[in-house]
N, C-alpha and C positions, 0 to 999 in steps of 0.2 A: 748433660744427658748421660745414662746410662755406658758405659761401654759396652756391658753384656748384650744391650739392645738391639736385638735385628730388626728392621722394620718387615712385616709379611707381606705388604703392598699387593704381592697377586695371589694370596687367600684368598678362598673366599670369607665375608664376612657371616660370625654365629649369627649376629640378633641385627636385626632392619632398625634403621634410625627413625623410621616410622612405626610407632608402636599400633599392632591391627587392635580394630574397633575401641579406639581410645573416641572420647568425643571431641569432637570441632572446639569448642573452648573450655577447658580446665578453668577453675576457680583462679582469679587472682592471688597471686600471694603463694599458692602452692608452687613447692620447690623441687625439682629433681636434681640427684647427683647423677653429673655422668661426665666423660674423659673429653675432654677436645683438646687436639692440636693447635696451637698459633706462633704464628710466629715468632721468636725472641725478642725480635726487638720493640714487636707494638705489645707483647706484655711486661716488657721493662715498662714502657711507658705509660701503662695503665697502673701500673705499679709505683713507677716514682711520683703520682701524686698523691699519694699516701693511702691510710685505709682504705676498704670498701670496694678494691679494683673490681671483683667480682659483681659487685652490685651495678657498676659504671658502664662494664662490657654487657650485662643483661641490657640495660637501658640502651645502651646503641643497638644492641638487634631489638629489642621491641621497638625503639623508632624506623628501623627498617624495615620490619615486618609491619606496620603501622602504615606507612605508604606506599608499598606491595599491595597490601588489600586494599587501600584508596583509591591504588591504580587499577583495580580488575576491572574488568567493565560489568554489568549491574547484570543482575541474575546467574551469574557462578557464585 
């Protein structure tokens, strides 16, 4: 990590991680960049199985997010 790195922790935050009036589902396939924190160690581990980490950490949240919405109950 950085050394020069402070973390602002009680900023407040510029831009909502909720982007206003986006729609309920984006296209498949479309990609956005954006910064996330994780751990060290579980992105070592996404890492030492070679290419594509990125691709591997999207698929475990969309299976997350995939049984979040199975779970809601019907009409939200």
């Amino acid at each position: 990590m950085n050394k020069e790195y402070e973390p602002d922790w009680d900023q407040p935050a510029l831009h909502s991680h909720v982007p206003e009036a986006a729609p309920k589902h984006q296209m498949a396939g479309a990609k956005q960049i954006v910064t996330i924190r994780l751990d060290v160690d579980m992105l070592e581990w996404f890492k030492a199985a070679g290419p594509g980490y990125q691709t591997r950490i999207n698929q475990v949240l969309r299976e997350h997010m995939a049984a979040q919405r199975a779970a809601e109950p019907l009409g939200e």
